[in-house]
C-alpha positions as CSV (number, residue, x, y, z in Angstrom):
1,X,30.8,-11.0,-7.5
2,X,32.4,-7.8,-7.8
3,X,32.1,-4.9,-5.8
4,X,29.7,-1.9,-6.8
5,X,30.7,1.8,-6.4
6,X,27.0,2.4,-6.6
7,X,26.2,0.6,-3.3
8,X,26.1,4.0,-1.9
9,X,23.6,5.1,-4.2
10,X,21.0,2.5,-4.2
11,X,21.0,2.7,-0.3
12,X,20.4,6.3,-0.5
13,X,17.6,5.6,-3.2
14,X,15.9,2.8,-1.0
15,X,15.9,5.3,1.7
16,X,14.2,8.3,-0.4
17,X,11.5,5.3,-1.8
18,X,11.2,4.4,2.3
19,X,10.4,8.0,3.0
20,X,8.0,8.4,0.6
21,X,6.5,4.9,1.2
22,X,6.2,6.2,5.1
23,X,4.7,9.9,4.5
24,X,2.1,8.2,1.9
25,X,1.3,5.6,4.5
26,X,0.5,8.2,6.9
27,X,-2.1,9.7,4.4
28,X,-3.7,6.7,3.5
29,X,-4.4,6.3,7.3
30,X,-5.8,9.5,7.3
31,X,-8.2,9.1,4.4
32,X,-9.1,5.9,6.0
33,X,-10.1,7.7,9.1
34,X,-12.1,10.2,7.1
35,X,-13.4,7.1,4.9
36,X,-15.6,5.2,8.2
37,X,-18.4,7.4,8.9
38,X,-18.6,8.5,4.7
39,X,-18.8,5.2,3.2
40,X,-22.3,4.9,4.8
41,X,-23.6,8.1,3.9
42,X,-24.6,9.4,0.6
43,X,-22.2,12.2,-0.8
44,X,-22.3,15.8,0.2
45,X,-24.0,18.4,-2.2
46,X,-24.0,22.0,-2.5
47,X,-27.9,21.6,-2.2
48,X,-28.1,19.9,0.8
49,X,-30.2,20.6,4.2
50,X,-29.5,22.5,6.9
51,X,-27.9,19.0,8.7
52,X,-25.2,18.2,6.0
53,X,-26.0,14.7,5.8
54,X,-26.1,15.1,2.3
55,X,-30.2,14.7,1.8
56,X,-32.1,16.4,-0.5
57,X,-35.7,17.8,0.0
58,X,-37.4,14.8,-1.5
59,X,-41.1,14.8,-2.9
60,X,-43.0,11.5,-2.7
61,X,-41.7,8.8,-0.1
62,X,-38.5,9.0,1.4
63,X,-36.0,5.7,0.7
64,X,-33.0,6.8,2.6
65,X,-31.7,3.2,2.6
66,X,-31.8,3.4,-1.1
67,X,-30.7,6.6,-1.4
68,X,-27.5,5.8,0.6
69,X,-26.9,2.2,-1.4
70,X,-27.3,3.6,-4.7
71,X,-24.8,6.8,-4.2
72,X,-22.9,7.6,-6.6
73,X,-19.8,9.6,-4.4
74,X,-20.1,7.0,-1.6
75,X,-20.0,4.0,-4.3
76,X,-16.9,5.8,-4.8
77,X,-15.3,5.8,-1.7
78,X,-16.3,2.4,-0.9
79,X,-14.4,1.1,-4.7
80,X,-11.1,3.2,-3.3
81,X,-11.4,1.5,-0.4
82,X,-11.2,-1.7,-1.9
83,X,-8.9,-0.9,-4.2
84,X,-6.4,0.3,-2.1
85,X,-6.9,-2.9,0.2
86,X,-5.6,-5.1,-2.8
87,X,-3.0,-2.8,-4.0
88,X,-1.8,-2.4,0.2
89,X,-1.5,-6.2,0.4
90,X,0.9,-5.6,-3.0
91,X,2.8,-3.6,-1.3
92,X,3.0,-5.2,2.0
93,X,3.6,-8.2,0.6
94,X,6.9,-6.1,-1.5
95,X,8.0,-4.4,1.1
96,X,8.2,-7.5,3.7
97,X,10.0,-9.6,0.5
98,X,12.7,-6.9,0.5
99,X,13.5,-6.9,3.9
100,X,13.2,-10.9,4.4
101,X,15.5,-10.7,1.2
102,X,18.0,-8.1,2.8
103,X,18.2,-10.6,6.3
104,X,18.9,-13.6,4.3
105,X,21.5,-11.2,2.7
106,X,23.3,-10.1,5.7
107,X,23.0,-13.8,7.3
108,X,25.2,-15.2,4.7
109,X,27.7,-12.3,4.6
110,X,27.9,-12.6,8.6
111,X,28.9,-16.3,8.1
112,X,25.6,-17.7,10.5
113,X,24.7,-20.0,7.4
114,X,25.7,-20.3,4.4
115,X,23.0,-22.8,3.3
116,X,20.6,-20.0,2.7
117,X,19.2,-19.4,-0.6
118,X,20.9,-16.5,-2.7
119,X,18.9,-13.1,-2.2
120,X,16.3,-12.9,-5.7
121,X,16.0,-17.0,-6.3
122,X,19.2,-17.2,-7.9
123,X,21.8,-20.0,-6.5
124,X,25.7,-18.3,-6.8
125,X,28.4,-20.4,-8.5
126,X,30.9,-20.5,-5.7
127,X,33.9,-20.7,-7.4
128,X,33.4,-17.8,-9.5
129,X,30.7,-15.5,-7.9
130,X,28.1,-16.2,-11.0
131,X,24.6,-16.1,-10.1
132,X,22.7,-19.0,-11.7
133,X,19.1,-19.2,-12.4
């Protein structure tokens, strides 16, 4: 293993991807604050009653329950939402893999034990610093 002049570098670039990681975490927590009380009401329309709920003046009987379940806008939400659940556990699941990763890492350069697996799966060839996969 040789040393890297770019060590420098990719720190600095893990910490700009961290800092954008952070300030988009803070807006998904926002939307999902915004998401609670819209995923059970139909969507909002220019044409809508003097309430906001989003109803329309209806002719016939009402089916709010209906209404709600078959809207279009909060179908819409509620898909994001479950989306970004599957794609959060992605990234969780990345972000935790790095940093379990980088521990290992510094465990072995700080001499506690060297029986650890290499960092990325691969085994190093002692005797000449050669990852092997």
């Amino acid at each position: 293993m040789t040393y890297s002049p770019d060590h420098a570098k990719q720190a600095n670039r893990m910490v700009e991807l961290l800092d954008i990681i952070d300030q988009a975490a803070v807006e998904v927590r926002q939307f999902i604050s915004a998401y609670g009380d819209a995923v059970t009401m139909p969507g909002r329309r220019p044409d809508v009653d003097a309430d906001g709920t989003g109803r329309q003046a209806t002719h016939g009987p009402s089916r709010p329950t209906e209404a709600t379940a078959l809207d279009e806008p909060r179908q819409a939400l509620q898909a994001e939402l479950n989306s970004g659940a599957r794609w959060l556990a992605y990234a969780a699941a990345a972000v935790s893999g790095v940093s379990a990763s980088m521990d290992r890492a510094l465990s072995r350069w700080e001499g506690e034990d060297a029986s650890l697996p290499h960092p990325g799966g691969a085994e190093v060839d002692h005797h000449n610093g050669a990852a092997r996969h």
